[in-house]
MOPAC internal coordinates of N, CA, C and O (Angstrom, degrees):
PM7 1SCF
backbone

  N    0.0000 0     0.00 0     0.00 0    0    0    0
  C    1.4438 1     0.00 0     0.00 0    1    0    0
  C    1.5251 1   108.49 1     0.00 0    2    1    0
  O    1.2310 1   115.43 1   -27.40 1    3    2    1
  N    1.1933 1   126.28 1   152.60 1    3    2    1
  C    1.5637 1   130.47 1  -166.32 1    5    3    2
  C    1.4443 1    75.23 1  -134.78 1    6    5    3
  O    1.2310 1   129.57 1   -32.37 1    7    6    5
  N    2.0292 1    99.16 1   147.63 1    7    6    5
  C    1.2358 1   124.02 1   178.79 1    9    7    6
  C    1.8213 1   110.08 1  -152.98 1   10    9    7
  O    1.2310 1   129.10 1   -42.38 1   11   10    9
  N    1.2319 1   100.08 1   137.62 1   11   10    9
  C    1.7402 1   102.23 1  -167.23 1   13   11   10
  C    1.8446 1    95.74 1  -100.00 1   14   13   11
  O    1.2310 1   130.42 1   -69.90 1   15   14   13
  N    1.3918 1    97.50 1   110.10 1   15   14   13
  C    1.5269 1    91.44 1   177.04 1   17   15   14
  C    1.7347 1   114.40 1  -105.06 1   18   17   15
  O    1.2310 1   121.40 1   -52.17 1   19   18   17
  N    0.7760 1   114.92 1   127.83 1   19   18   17
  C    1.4670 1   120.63 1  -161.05 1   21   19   18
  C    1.5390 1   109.31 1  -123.50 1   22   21   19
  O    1.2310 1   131.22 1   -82.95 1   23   22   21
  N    1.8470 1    95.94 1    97.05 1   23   22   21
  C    1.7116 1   102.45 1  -174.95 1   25   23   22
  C    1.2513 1   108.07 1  -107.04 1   26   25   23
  O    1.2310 1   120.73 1   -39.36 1   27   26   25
  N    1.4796 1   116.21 1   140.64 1   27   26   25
  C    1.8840 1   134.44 1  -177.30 1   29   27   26
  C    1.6786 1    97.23 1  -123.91 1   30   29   27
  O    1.2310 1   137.98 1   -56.32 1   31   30   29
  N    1.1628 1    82.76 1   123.68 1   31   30   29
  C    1.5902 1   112.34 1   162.97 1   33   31   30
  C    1.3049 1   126.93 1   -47.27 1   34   33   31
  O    1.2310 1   109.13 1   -75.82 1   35   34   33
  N    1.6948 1   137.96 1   104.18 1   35   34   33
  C    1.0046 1   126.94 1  -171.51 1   37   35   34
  C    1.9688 1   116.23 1   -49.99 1   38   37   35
  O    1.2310 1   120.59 1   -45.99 1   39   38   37
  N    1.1288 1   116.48 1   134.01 1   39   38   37
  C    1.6300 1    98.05 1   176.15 1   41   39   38
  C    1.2940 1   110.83 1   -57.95 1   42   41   39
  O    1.2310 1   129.26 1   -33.67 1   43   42   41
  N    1.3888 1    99.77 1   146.33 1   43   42   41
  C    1.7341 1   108.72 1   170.64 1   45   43   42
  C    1.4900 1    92.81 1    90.09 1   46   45   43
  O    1.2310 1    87.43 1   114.46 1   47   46   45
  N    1.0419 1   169.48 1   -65.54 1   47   46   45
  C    1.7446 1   158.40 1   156.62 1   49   47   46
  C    0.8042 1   111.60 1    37.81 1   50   49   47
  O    1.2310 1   118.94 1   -73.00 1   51   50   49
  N    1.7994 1   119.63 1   107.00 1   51   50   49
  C    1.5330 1    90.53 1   151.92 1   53   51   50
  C    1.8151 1   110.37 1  -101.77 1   54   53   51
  O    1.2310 1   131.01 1   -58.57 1   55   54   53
  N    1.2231 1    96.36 1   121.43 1   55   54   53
  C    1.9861 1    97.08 1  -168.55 1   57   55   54
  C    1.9461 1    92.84 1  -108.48 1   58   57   55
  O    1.2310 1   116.62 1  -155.33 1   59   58   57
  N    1.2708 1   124.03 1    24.67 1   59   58   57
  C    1.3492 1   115.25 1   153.19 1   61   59   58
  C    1.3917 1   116.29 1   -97.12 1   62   61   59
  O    1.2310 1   115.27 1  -171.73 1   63   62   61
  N    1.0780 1   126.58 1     8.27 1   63   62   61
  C    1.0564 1   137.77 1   158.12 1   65   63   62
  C    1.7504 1   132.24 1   -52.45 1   66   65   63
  O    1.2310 1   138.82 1   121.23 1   67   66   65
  N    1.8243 1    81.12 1   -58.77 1   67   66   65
  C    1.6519 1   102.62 1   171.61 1   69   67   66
  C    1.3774 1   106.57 1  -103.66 1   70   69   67
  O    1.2310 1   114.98 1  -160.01 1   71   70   69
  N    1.3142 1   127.12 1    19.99 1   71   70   69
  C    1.1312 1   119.98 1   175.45 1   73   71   70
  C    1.5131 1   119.89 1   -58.35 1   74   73   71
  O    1.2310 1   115.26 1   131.07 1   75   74   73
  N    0.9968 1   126.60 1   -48.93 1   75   74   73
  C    2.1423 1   132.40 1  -179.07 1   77   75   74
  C    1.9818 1    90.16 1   -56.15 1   78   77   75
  O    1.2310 1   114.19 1   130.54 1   79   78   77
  N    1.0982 1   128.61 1   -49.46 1   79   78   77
  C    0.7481 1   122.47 1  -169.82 1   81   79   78
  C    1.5921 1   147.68 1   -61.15 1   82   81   79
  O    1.2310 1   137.34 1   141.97 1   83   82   81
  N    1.7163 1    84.02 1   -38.03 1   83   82   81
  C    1.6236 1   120.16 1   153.74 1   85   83   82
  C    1.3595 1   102.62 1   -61.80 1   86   85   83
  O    1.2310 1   107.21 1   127.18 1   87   86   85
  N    1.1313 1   141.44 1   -52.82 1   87   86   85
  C    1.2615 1   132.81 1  -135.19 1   89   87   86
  C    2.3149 1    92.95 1  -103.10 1   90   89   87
  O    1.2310 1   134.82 1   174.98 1   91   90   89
  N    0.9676 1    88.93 1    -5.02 1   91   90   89
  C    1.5296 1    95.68 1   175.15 1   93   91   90
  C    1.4908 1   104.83 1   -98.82 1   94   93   91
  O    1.2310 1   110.89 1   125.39 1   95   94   93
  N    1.2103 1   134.73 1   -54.61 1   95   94   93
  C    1.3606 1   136.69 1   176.67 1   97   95   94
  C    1.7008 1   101.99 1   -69.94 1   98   97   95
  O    1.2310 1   110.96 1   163.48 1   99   98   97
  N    0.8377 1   134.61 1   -16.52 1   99   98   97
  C    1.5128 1   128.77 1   173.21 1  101   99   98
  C    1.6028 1   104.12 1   -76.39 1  102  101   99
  O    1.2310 1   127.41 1   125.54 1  103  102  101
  N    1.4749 1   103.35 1   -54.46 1  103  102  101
  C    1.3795 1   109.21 1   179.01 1  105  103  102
  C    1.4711 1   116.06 1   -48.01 1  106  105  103
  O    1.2310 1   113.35 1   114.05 1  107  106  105
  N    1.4334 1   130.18 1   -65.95 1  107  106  105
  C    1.8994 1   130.84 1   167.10 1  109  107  106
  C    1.2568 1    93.22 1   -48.12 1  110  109  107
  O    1.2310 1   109.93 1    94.87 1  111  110  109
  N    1.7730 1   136.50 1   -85.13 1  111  110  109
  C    2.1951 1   109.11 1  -176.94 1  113  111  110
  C    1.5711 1    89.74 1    -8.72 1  114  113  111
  O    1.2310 1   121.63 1   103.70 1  115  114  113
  N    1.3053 1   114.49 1   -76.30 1  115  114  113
  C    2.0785 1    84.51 1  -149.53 1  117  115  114
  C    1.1834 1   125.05 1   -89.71 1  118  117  115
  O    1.2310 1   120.30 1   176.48 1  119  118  117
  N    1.5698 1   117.04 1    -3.52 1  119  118  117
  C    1.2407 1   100.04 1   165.47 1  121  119  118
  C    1.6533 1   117.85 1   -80.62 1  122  121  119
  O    1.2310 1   122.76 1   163.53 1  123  122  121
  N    1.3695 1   112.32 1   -16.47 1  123  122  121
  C    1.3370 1   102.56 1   172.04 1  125  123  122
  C    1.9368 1   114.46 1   -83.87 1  126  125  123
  O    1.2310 1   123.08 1  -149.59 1  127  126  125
  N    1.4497 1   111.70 1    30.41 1  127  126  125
  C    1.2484 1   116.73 1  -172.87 1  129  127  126
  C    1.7805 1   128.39 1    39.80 1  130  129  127
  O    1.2310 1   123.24 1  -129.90 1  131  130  129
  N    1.4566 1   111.39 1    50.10 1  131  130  129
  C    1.3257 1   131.74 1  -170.64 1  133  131  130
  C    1.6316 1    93.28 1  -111.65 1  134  133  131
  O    1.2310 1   132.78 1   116.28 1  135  134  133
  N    1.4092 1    92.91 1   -63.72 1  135  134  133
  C    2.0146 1    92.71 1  -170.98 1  137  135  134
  C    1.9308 1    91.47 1   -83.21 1  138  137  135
  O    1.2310 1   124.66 1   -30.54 1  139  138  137
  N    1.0146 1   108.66 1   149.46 1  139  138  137
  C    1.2663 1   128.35 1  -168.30 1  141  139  138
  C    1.6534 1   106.97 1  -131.06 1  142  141  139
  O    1.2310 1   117.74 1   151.01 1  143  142  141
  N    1.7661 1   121.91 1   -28.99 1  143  142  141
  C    1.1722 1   107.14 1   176.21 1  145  143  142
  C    1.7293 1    94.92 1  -178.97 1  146  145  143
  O    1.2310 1   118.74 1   -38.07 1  147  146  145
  N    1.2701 1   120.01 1   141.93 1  147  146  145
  C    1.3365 1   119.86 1  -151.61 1  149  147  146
  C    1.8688 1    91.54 1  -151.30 1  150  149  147
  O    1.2310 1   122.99 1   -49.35 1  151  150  149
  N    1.8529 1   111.87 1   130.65 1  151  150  149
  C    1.2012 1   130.90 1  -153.91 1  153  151  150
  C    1.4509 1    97.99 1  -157.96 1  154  153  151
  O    1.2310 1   132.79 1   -73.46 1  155  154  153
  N    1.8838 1    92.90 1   106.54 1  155  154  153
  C    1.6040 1   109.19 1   161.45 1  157  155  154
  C    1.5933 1   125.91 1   -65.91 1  158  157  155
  O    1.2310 1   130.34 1   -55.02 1  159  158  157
  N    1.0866 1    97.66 1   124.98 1  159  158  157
  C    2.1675 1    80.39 1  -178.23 1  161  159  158
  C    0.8501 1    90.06 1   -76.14 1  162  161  159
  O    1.2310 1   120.12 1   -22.90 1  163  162  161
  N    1.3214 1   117.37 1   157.10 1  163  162  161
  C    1.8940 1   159.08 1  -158.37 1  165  163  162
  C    1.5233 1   105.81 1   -78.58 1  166  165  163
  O    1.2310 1   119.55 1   151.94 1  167  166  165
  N    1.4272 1   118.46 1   -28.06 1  167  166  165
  C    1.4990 1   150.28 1  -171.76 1  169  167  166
  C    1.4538 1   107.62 1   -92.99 1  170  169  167
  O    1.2310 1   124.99 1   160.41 1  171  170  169
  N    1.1617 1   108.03 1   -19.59 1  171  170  169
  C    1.5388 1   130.66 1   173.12 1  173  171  170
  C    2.0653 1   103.65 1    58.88 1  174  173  171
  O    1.2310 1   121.66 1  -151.48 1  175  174  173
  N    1.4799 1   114.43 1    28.52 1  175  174  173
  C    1.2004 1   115.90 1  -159.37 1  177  175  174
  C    1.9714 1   104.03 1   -95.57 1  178  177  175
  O    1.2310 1   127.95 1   175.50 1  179  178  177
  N    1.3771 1   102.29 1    -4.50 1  179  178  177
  C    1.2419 1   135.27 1   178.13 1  181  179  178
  C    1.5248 1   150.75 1  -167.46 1  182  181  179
  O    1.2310 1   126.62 1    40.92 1  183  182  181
  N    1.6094 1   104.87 1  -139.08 1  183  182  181
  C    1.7098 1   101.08 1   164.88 1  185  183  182
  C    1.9670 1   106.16 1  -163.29 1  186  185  183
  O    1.2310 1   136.60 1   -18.47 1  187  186  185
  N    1.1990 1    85.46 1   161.53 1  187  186  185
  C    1.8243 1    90.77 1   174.75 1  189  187  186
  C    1.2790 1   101.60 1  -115.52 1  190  189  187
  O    1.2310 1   112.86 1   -58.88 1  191  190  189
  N    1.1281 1   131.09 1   121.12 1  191  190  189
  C    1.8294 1   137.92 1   146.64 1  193  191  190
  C    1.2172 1   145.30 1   -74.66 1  194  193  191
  O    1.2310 1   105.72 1   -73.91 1  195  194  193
  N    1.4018 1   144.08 1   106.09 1  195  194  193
  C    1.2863 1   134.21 1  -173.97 1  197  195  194
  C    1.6841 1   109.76 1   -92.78 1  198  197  195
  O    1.2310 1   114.48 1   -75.27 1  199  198  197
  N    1.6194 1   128.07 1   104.73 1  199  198  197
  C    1.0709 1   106.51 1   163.87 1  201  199  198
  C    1.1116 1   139.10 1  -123.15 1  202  201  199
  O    1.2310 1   110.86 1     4.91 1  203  202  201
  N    1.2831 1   134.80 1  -175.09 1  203  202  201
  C    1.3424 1   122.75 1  -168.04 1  205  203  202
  C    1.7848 1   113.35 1  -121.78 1  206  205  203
  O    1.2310 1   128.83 1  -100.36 1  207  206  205
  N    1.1786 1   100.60 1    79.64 1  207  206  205
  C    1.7320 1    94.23 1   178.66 1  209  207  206
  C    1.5623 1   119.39 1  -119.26 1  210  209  207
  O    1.2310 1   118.17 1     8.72 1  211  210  209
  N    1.6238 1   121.09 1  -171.28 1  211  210  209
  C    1.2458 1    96.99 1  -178.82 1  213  211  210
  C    1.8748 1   105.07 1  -101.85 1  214  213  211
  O    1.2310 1   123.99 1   173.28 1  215  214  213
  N    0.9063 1   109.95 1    -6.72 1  215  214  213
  C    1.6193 1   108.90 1  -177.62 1  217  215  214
  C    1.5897 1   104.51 1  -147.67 1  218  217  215
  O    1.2310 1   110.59 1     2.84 1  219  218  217
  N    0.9861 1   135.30 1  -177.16 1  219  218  217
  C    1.7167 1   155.65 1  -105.21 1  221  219  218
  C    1.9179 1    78.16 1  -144.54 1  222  221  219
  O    1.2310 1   119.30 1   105.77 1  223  222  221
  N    1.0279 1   118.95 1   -74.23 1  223  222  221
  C    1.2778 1   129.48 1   177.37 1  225  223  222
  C    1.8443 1   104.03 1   -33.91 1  226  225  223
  O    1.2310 1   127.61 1   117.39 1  227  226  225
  N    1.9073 1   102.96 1   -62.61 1  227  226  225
  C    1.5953 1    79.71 1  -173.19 1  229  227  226
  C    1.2049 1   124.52 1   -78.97 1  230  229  227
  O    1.2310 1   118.95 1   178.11 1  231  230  229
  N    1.7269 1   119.61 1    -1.89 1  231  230  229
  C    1.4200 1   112.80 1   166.15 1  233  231  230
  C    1.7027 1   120.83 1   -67.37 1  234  233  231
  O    1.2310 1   124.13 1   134.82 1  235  234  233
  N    1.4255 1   109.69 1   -45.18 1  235  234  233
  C    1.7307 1   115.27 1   159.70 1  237  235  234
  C    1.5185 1   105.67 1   -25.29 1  238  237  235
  O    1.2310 1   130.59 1   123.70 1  239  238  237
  N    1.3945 1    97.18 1   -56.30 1  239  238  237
  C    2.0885 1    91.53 1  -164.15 1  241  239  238
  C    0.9011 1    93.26 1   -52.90 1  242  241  239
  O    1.2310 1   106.66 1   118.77 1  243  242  241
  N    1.4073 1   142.42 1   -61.23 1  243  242  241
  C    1.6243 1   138.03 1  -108.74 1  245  243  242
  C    1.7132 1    88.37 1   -99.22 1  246  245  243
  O    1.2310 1   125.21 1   132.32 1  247  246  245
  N    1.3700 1   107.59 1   -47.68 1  247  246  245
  C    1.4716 1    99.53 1  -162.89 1  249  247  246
  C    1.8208 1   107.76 1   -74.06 1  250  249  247
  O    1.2310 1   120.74 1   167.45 1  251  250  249
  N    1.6290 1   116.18 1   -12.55 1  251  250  249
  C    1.2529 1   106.84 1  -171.39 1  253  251  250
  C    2.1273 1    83.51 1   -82.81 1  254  253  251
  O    1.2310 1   131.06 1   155.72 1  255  254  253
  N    0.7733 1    96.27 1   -24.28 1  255  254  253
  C    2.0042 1    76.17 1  -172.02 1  257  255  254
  C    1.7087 1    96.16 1   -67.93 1  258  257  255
  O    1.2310 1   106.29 1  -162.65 1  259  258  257
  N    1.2235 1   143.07 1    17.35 1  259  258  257
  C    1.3108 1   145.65 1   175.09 1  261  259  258
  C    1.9880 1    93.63 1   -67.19 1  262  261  259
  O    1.2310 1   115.00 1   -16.17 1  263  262  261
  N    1.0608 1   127.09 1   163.83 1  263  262  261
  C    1.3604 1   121.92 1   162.43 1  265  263  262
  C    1.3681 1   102.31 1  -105.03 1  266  265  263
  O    1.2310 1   104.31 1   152.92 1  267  266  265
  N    1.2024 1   146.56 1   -27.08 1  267  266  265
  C    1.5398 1   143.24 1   150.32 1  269  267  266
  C    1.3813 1   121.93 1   -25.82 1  270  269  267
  O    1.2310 1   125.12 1   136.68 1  271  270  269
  N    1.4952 1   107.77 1   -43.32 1  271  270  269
  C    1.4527 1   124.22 1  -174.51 1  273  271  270
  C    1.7236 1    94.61 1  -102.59 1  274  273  271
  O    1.2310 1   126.84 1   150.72 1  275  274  273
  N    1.2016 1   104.45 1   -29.28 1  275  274  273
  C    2.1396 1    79.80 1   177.22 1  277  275  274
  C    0.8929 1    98.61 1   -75.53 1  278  277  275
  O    1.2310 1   111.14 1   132.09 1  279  278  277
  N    1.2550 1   134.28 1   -47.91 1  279  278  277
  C    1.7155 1   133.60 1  -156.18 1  281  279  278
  C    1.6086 1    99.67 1   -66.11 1  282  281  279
  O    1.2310 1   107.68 1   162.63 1  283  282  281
  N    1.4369 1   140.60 1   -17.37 1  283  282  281
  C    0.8850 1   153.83 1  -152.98 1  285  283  282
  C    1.7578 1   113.67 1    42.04 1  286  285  283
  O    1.2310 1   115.77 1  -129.55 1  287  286  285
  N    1.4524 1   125.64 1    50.45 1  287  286  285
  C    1.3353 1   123.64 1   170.65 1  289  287  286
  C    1.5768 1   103.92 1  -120.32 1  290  289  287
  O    1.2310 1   121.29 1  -137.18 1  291  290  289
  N    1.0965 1   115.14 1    42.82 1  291  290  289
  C    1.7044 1   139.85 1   170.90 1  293  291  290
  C    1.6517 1   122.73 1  -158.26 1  294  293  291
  O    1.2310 1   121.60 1   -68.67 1  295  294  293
  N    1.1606 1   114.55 1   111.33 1  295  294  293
  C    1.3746 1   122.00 1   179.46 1  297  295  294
  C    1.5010 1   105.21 1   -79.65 1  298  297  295
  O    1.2310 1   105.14 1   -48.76 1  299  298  297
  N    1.0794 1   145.11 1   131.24 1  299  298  297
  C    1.4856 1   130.76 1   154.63 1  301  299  298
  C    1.6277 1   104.89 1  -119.97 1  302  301  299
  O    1.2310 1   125.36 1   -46.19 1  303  302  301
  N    1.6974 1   107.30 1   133.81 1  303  302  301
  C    1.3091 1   119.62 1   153.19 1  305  303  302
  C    1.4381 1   126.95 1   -87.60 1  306  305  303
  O    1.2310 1   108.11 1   -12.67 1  307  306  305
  N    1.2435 1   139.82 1   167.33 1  307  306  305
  C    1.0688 1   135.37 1  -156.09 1  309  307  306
  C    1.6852 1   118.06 1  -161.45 1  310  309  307
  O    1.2310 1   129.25 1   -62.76 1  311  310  309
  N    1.3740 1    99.77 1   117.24 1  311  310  309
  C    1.4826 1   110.65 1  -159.53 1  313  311  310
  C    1.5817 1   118.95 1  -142.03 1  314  313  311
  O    1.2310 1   120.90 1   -71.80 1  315  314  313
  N    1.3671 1   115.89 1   108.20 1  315  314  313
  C    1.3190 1   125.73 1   166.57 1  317  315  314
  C    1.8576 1   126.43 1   -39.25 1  318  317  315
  O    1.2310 1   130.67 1   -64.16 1  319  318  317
  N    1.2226 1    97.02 1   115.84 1  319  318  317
  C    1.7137 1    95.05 1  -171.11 1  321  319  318
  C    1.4422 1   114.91 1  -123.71 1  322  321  319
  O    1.2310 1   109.06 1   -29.72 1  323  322  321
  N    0.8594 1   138.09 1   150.28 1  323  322  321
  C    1.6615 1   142.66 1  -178.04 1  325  323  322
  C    1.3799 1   111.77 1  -125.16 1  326  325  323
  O    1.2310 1   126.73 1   -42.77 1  327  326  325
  N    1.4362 1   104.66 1   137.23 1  327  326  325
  C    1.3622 1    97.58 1  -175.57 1  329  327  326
  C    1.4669 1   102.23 1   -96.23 1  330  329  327
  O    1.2310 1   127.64 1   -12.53 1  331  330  329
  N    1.7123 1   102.90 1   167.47 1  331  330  329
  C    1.4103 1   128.30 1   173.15 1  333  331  330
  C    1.5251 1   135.83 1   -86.54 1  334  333  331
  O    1.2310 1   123.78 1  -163.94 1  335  334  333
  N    1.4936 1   110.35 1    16.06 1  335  334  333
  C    0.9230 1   124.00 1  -175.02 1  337  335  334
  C    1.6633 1   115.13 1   -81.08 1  338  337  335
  O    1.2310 1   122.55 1  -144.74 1  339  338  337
  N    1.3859 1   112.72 1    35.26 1  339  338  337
  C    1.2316 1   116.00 1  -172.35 1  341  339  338
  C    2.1662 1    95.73 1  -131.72 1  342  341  339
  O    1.2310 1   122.15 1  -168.89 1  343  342  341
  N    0.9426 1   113.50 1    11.11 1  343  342  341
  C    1.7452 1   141.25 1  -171.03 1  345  343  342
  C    1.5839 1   102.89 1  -107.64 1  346  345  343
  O    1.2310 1   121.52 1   151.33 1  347  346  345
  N    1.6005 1   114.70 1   -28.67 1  347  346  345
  C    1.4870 1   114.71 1   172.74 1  349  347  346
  C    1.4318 1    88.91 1  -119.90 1  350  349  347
  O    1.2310 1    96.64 1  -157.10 1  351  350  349
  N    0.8260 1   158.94 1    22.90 1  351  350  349
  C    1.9433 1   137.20 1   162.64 1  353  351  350
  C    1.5349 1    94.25 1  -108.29 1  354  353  351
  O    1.2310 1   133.11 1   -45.41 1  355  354  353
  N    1.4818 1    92.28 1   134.59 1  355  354  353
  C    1.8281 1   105.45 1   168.30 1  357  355  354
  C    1.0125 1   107.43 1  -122.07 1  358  357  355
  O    1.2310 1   120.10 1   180.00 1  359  358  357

């Protein structure tokens, strides 16, 4: 199942703090093929996630081991998505 998790920065954050840290636990998400594709907003007020798990539950785990989300200076919502690749197959 693929899920678009979409985390915003509490205002006032300072998340350069945990930044090396984020960027190490993001890195294992994909090498253990969980994070699938990872997107700074432009606004820099967050991030978009594509992941790949089998239930709702194991995306919760994965994204609370984020240090953004332990530290709680990242909110993430979490939403089941399907792709459209069935709009080009005939």
């Amino acid at each position: 199942m693929k899920f678009l998790v979409t985390g915003t920065f509490v205002p006032e954050a300072d998340h350069e703090t945990h930044m090396d840290a984020e960027r190490r636990r993001v890195r294992e998400l994909k090498e253990q093929g969980v994070l699938e594709q990872a997107f700074r907003r432009a606004d820099r007020t967050g991030a978009y996630l594509i992941v790949d798990a089998p239930s709702i539950t194991d995306v919760e785990k994965a994204i609370a081991t984020l240090p953004f989300v332990e530290t709680g200076i990242m909110e993430a919502d979490i939403e089941e998505i399907e792709s459209l690749d069935f709009i080009w197959a005939s």
